[in-house]
N, C-alpha and C positions, 0 to 999 in steps of 0.2 A: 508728186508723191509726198504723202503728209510725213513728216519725220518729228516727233514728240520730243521732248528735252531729257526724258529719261534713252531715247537712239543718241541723240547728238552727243551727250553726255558720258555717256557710257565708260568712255574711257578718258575721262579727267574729274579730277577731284584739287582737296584746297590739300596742303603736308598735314592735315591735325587730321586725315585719314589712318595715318600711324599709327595713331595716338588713340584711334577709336576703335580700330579695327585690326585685322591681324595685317598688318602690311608694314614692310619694312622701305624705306628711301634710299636709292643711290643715288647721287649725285656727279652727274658729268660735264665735262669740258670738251665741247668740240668747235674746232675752226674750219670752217667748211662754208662752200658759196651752197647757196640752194635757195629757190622760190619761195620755200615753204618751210621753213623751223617747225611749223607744227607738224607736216605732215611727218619731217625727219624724227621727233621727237614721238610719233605716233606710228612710226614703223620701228623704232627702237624697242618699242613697248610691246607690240606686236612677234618682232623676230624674240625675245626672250621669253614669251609667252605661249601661247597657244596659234599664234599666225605663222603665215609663210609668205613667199612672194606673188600668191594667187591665191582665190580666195577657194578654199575646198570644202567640201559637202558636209562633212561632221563638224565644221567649226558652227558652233549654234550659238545664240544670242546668251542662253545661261550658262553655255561654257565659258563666255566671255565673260560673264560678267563674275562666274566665281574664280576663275584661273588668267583671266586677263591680267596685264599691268593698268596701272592709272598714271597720265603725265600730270602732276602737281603743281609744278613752276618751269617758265620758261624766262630766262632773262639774257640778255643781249649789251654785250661788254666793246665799246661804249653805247649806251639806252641810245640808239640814232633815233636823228628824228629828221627835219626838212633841209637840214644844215652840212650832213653828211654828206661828203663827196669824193671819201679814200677809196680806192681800187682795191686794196685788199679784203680778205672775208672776215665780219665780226666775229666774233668770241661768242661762244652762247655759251650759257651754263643752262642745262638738264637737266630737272630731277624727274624721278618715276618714279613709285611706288609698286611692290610688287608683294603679290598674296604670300604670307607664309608658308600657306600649305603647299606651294609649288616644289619646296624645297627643303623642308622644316629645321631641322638644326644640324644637316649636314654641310660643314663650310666649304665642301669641295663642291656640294651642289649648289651651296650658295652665290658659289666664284661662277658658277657655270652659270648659272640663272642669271645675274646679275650683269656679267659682263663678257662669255660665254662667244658666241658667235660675231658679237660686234666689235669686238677688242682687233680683228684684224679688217674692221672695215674702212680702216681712213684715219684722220686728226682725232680720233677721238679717248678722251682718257676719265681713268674712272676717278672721281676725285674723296666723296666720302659714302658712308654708310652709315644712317639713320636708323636705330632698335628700338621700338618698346621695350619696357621694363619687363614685360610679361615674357618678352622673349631671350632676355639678357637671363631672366633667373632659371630657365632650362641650362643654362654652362655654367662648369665650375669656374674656370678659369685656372690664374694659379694656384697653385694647391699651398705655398709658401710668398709667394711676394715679397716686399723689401720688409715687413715687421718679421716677415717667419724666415727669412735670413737672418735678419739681424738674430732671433733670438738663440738659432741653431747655432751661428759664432761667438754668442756674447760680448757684439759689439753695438750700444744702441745708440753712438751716434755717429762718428768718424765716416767720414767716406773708405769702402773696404778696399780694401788692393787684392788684384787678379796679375796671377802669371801665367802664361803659360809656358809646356818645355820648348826650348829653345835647344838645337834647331828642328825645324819641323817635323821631320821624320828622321829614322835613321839609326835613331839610338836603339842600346838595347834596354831592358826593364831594369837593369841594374845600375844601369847610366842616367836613366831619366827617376829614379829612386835617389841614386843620391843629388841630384839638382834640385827634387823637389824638398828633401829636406834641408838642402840650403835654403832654399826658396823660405823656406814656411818657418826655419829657426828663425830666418831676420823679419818675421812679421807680414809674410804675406797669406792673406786669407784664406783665398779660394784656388788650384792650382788647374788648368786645364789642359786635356790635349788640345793641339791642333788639329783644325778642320779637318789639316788631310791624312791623320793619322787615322788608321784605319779600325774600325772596331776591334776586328783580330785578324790578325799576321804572322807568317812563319817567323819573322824573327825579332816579333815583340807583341805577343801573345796577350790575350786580354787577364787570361788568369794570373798569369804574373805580373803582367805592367800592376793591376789592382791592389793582388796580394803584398808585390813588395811595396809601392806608394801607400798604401793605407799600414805596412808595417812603421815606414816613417811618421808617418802621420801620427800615431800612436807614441812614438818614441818622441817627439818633439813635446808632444802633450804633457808628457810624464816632467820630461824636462824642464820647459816653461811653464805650459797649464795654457799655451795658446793651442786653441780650436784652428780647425783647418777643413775644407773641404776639394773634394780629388772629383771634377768633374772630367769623366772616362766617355772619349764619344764612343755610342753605340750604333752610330750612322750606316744603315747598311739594306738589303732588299726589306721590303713591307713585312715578307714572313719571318724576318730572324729578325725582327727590332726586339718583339717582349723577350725573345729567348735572349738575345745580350744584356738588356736592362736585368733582367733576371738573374741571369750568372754573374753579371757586373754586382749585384747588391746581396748575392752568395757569395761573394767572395770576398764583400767587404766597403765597398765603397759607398760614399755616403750621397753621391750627386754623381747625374750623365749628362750629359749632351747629346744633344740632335741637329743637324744641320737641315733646318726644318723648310729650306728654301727649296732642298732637291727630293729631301723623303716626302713632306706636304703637312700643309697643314690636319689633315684627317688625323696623319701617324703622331703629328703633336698632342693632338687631343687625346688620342687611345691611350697613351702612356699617361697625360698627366690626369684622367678619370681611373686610371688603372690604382684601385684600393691596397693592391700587393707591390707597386710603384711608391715610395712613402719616403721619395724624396726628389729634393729639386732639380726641376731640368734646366740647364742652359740652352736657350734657344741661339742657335748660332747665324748670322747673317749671308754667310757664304749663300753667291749664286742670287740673293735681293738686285742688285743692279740691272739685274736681265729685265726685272717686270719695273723699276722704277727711276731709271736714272734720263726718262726724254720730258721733254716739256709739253707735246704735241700728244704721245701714246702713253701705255700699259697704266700703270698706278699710281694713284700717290704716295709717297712712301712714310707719310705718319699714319694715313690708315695702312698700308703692307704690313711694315714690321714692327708697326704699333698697337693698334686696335685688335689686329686681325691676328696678330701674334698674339696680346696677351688673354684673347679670348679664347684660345684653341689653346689656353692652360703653362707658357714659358714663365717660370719664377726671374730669369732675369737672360739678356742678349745681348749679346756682343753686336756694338753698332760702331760707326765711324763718330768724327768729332770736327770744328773746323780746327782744329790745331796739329792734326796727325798728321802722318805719311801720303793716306788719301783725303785732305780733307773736304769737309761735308760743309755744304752752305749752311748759316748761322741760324738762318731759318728755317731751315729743314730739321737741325741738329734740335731746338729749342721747339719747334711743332711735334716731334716728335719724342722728345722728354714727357712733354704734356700727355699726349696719349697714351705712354708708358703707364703716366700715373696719377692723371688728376680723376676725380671720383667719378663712380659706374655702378649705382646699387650696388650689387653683391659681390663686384667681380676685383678682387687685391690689387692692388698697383705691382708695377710689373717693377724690375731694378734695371736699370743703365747701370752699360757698362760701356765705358768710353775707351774704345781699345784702334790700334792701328797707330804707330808711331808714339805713342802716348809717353811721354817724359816728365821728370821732377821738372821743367821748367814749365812746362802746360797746368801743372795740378790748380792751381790760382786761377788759371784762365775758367777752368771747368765750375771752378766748386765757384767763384763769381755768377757763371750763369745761372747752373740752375739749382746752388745750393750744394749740400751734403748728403743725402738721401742717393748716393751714385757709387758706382763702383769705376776704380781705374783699373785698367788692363793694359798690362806692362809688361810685353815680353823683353827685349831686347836694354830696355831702361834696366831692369832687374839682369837679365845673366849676361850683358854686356858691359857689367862695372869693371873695371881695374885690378881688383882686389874680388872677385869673383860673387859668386849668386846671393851670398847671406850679405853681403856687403851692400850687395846693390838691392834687395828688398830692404836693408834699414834705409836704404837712403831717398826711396820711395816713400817710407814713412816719415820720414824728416820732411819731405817736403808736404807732405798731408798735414803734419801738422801745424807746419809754418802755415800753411793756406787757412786751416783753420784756427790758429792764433791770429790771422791777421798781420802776422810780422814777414818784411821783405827777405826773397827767398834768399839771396845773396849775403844779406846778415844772419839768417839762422846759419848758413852753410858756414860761418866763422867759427861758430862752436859745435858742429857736427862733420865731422872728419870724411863719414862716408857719401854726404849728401856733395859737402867738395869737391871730393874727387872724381864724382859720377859727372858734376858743372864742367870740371876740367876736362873729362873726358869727349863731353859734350861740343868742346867749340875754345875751352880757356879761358877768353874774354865772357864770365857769366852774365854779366849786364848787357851786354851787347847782346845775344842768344837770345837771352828772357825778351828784351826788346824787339828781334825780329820776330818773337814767335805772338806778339801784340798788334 
């Protein structure tokens, strides 16, 4: 049977198919024994596409060729060659190319397309995702990012401080009112619910939590002239998301949150395109570990809660750190900075926010890594001081600023009374603590 090089071809091309055409690249890692990489790498392409496990009567050769995927590159971790003689199964890395038009700028179908059926077939994990420009400029992204925070707080350089109420649920609106104007008289930025605080509750209701937090917010203004923002989660079924954000910013508040790992990315995007939405969302990381914490399956997670987050529109997210309570490998924390925020034509850099045990003794650890461009997230550092919540946001900022002076934390804490005491609180021995937490 003659078979021509536009049959044999059909489904492989070189990646600057991307780049010429409407097709986008994902890139995978699978560990797996098999005869044939290509064939595996040619039913991967297949099952996301227009194939199945038998070949059926309507798949026709110009279906295939405008709705098919294309395998791009195939590489094999380590390249063996005659010398090879491990019993275990190489590493391949995948990539595919796959038609825009299968899926066009919906990211839930994109997830489905992309990674969709094969995600519970075995070793296999998705690793990144490859856009044209032409197709990055169909999304807004964030609608504020780190310049349109900064300029809604008028703070244009300092790394910002986030609180949230402390403890997680429980209080009522007039309890967690005045915490948060403790919170934001001694200098802290941004103030958020907790994840598991519910959008609205019998007994701490969204129109009150709002109304009186954005009453503080206002009185502290007056007071100092420091700006603040009250990100209120709106997290809740698909059809009452806009109606909360909605009465959330009727009622006064100037930022929401979404816990965009269990609503989805789709419901991130609707709010942050949403023209009557005209302020920032925190993307919250709750429930990310489920699709990113294996080596072998689900995601990578500087494309999850990086990429894929700041293109479905999150102004900034609370993520993990290597120096917290859960901490994040150093690589993972630092690959995903980058995603957050190194350049993407059209679409804003997104703001870290380093939360999960975060303390004055880490802030040097952080703003070392990856600079000042970041937000710390400090619950329990802030309303677990000594001397109570405005004490322990100054002494948050005491240590902000020692990191960005450059001067050792333990010598600033000589002439700053609250950043001492938060040390003391912390372990006594400060040197010693700062030292382990290195």
């Amino acid at each position: 049977m003659i078979k021509r090089l536009d049959e044999v071809n059909a489904n492989y091309a070189f990646p600057e198919v991307a780049y010429s055409d409407d097709y986008i690249i994902a890139t995978y890692q699978a560990k797996v024994k098999t005869s044939s990489i290509e064939k595996l790498a040619l039913a991967i392409a297949d099952e996301q596409t227009t194939g199945t496990w038998i070949k059926v009567g309507s798949e026709t050769s110009d279906k295939k060729k405008k709705f098919g995927a294309k395998v791009v590159a195939i590489y094999e971790v380590p390249d063996t060659g005659a010398d090879y003689l491990s019993d275990e199964p190489p590493l391949y890395i995948i990539q595919i190319a796959y038609p825009i038009t299968n899926f066009g700028t919906s990211i839930p179908m994109l997830l489905s397309t992309v990674f969709g059926n094969i995600s519970a077939s075995g070793m296999i994990k998705f690793l990144d995702c490859a856009f044209p420009k032409k197709y990055i400029e169909q999304f807004q992204g964030p609608k504020f990012g780190v310049h349109g925070l900064r300029e809604l707080l008028g703070v244009p350089d300092r790394p910002l401080l986030n609180a949230m109420i402390k403890p997680n649920i429980g209080w009522t609106p007039d309890e967690g009112a005045q915490l948060f104007y403790d919170a934001v008289k001694g200098g802290v930025d941004i103030i958020k619910d907790d994840e598991l605080m519910p959008a609205d509750e019998a007994h701490c209701p969204l129109e009150q939590r709002v109304k009186k937090f954005m009453a503080m917010q206002k009185k502290v203004l007056g007071e100092t002239g420091h700006r603040s923002l009250y990100a209120v989660n709106i997290t809740d079924d698909i059809d009452k998301l806009k109606d909360n954000a909605y009465r959330a910013i009727e009622y006064g508040t100037n930022c929401i949150m979404l816990n965009a790992y269990t609503a989805g990315f789709g419901a991130m995007r609707m709010l942050a395109e949403d023209p009557n939405i005209n302020v920032p969302i925190l993307c919250h990381i709750d429930f990310a570990g489920v699709f990113c914490n294996s080596t072998y399956t689900g995601i990578n997670a500087p494309l999850f809660i990086g990429k894929l987050a700041r293109l479905a529109g999150g102004d900034f997210e609370i993520n993990g750190h290597p120096w917290g309570k859960f901490p994040v490998a150093h690589k993972l924390f630092y690959r995903s900075f980058k995603h957050f925020t190194q350049p993407w034509w059209n679409i804003k850099p997104m703001m870290y926010a380093c939360s999960g045990g975060t303390t004055q003794l880490v802030v040097r650890n952080i703003v070392d890594a990856v600079g000042t461009d970041v937000i710390l997230a400090a619950g329990g550092a802030v309303h677990g001081h000594p001397q109570g919540s405005e004490a322990g946001a100054r002494s948050m900022r005491q240590a902000i600023d020692a990191a960005v002076e450059g001067v050792d934390l333990v010598e600033y804490a000589k002439t700053h009374k609250e950043l001492a005491a938060m040390i003391e609180r912390l372990g006594g021995d400060a040197k010693k603590n700062f030292d382990l937490m290195n």
